[in-house]
N, CA and C atoms as a LAMMPS dump frame, in Angstrom:
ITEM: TIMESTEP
0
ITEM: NUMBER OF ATOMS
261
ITEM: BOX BOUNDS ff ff ff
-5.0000000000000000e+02 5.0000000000000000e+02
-5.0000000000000000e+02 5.0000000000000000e+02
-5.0000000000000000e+02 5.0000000000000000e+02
ITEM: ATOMS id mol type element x y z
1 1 1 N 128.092 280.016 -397.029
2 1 2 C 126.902 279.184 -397.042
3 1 3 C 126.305 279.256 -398.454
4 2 1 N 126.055 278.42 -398.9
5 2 2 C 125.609 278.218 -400.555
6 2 3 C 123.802 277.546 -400.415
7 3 1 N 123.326 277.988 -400.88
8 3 2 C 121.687 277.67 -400.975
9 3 3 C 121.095 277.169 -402.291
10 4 1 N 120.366 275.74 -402.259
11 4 2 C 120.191 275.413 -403.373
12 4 3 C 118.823 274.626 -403.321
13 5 1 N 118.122 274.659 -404.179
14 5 2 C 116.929 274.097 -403.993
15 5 3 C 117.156 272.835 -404.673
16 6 1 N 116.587 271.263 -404.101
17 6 2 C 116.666 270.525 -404.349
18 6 3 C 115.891 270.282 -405.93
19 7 1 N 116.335 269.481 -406.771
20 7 2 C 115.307 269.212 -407.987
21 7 3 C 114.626 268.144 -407.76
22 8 1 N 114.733 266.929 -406.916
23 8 2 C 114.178 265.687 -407
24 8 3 C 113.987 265.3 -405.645
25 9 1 N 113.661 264.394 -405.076
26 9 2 C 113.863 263.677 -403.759
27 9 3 C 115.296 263.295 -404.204
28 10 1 N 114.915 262.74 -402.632
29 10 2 C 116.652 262.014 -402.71
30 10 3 C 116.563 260.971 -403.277
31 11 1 N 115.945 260.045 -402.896
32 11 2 C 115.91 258.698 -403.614
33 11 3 C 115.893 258.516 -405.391
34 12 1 N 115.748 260.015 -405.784
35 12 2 C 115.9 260.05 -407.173
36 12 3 C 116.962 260.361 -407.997
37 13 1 N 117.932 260.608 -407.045
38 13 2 C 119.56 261.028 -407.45
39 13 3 C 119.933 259.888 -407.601
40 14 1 N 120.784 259.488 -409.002
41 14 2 C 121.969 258.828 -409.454
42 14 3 C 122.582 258.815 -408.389
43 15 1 N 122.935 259.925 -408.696
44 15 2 C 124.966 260.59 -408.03
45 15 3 C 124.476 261.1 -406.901
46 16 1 N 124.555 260.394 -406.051
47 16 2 C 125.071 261.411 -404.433
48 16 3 C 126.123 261.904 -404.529
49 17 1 N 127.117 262.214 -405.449
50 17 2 C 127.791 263.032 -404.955
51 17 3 C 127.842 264.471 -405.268
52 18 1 N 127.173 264.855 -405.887
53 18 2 C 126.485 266.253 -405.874
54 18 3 C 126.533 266.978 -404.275
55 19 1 N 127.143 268.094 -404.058
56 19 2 C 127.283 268.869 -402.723
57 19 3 C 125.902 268.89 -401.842
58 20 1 N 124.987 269.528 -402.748
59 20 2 C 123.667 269.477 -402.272
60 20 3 C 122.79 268.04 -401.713
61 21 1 N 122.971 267.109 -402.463
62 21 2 C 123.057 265.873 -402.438
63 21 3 C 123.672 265.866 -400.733
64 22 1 N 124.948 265.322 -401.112
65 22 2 C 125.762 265.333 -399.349
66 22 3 C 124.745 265.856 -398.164
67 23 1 N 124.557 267.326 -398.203
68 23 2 C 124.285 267.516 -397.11
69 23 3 C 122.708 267.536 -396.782
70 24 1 N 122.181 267.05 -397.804
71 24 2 C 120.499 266.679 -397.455
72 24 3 C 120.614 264.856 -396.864
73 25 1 N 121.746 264.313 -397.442
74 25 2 C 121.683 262.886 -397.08
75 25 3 C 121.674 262.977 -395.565
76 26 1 N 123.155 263.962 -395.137
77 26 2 C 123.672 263.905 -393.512
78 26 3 C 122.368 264.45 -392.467
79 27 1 N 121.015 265.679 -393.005
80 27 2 C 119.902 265.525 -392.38
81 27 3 C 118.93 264.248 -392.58
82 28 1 N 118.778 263.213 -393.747
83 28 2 C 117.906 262.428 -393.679
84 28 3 C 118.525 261.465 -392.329
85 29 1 N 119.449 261.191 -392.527
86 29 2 C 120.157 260.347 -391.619
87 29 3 C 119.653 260.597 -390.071
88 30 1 N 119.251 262.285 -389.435
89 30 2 C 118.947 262.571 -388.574
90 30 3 C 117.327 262.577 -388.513
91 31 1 N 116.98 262.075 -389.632
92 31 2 C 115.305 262.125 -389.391
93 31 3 C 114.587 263.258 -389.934
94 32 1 N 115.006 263.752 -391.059
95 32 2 C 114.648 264.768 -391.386
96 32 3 C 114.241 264.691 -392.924
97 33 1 N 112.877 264.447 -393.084
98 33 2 C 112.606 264.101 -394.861
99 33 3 C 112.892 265.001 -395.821
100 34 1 N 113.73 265.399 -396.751
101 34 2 C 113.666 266.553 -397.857
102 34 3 C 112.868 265.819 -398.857
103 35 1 N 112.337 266.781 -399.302
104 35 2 C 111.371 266.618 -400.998
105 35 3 C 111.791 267.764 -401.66
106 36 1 N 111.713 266.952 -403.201
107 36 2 C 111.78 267.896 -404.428
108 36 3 C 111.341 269.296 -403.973
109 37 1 N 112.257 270.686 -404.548
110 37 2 C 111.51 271.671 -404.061
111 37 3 C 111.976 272.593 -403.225
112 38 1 N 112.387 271.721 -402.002
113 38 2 C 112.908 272.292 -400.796
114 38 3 C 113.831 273.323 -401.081
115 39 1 N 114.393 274.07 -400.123
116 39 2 C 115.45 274.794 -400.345
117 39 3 C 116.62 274.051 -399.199
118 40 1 N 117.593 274.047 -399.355
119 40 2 C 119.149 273.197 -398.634
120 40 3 C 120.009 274.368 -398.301
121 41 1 N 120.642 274.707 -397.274
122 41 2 C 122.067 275.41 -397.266
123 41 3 C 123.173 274.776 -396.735
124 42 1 N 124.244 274.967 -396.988
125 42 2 C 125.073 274.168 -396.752
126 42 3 C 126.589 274.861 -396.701
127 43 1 N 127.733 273.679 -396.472
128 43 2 C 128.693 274.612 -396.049
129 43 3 C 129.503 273.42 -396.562
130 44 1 N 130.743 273.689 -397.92
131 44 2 C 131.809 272.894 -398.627
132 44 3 C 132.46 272.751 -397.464
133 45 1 N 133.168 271.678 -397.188
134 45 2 C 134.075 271.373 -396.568
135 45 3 C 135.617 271.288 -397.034
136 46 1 N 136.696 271.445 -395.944
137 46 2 C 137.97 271.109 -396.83
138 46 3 C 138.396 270.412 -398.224
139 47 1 N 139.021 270.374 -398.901
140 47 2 C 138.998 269.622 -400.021
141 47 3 C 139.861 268.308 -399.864
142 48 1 N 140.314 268.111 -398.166
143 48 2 C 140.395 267.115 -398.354
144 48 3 C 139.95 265.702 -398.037
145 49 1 N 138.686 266.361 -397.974
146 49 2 C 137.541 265.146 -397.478
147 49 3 C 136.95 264.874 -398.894
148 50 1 N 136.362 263.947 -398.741
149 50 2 C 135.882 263.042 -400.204
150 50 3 C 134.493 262.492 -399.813
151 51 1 N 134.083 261.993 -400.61
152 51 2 C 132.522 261.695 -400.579
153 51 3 C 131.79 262.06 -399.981
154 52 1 N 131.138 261.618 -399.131
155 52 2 C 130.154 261.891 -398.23
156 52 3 C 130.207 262.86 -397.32
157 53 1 N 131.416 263.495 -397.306
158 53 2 C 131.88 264.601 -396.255
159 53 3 C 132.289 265.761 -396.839
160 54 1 N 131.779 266.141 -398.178
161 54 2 C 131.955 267.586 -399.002
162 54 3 C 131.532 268.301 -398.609
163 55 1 N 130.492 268.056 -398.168
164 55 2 C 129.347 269.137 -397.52
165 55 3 C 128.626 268.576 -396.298
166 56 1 N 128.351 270.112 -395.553
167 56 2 C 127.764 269.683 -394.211
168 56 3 C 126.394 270.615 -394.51
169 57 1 N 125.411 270.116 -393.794
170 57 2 C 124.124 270.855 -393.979
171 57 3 C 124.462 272.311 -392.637
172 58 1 N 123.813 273.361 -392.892
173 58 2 C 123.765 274.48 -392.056
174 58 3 C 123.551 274.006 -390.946
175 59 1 N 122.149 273.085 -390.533
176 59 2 C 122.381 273.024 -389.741
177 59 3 C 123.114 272.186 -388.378
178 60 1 N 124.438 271.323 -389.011
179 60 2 C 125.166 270.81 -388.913
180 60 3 C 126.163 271.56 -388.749
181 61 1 N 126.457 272.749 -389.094
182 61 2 C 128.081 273.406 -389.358
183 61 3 C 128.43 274.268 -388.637
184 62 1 N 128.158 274.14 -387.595
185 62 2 C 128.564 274.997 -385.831
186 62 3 C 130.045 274.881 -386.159
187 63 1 N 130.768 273.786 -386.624
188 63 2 C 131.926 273.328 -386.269
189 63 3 C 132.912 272.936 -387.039
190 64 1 N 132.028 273.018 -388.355
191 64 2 C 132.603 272.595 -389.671
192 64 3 C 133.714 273.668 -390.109
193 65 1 N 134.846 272.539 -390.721
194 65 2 C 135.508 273.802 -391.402
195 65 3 C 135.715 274.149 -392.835
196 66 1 N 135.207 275.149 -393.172
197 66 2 C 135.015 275.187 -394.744
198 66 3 C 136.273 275.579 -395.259
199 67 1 N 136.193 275.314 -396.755
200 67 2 C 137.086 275.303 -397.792
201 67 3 C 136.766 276.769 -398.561
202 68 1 N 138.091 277.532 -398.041
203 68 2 C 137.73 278.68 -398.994
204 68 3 C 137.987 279.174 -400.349
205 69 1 N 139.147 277.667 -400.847
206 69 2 C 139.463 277.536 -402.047
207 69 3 C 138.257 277.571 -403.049
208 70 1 N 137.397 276.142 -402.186
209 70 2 C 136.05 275.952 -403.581
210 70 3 C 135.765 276.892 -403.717
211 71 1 N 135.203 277.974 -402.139
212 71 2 C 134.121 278.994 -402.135
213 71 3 C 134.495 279.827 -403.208
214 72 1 N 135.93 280.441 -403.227
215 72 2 C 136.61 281.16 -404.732
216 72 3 C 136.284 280.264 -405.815
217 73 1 N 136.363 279.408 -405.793
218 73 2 C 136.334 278.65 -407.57
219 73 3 C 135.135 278.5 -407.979
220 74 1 N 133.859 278.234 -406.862
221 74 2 C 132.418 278.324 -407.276
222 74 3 C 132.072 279.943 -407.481
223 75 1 N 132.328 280.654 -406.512
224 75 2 C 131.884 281.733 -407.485
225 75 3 C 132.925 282.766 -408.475
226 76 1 N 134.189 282.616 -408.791
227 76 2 C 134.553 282.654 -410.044
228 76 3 C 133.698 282.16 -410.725
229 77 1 N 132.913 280.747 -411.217
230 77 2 C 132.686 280.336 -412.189
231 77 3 C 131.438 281.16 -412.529
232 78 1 N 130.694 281.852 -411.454
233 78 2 C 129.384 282.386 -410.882
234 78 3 C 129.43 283.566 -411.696
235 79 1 N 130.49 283.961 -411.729
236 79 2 C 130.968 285.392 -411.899
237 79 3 C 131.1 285.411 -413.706
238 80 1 N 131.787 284.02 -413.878
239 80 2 C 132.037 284.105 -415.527
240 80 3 C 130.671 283.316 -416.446
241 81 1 N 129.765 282.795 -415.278
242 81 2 C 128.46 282.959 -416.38
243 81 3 C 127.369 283.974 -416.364
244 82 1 N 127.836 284.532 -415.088
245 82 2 C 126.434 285.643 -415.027
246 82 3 C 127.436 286.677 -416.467
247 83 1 N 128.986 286.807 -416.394
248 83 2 C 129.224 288.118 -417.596
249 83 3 C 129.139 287.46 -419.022
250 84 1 N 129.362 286.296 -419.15
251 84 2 C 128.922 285.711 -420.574
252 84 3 C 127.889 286.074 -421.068
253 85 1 N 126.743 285.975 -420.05
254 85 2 C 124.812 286.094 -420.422
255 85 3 C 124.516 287.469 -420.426
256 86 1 N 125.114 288.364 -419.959
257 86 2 C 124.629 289.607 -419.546
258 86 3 C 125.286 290.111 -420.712
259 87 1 N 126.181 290.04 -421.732
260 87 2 C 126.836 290.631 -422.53
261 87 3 C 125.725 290.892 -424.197
């Protein structure tokens, strides 16, 4: 589960395709307003879904099946900026 606080409303994103993005869209859809601010959790999905189906919101993902490839490759990358900065 990855947690991210939104920076904008939604309606202020370019790119939906941002992960975080995805799975705040799949709660507006259910009636659920996010604003700038908020905090989101969410859950990557397989990699071989595309757009709109990267991510499922938490509380959506009873059933979801995540991708444990990204989950390694996001935090590798996690891993090689926290030791860059800390050095």
């Amino acid at each position: 589960m990855i947690t991210r606080r939104l920076s904008k409303n939604l309606a202020d994103y370019f790119s939906k395709r941002q992960l975080s993005v995805n799975a705040a869209l799949k709660l507006e859809e259910r009636g659920l307003e996010l604003k700038a601010g908020q905090l989101l959790s969410y859950v990557i999905t397989k990699c071989k879904t595309e757009g709109m189906n990267r991510a499922v919101p938490e509380e959506l993902a009873e059933n979801a099946e995540y991708d444990s490839k990204r989950y390694i490759d996001y935090y590798q990358i996690l891993v090689q900026l926290y030791f860059r900065h800390s050095v």
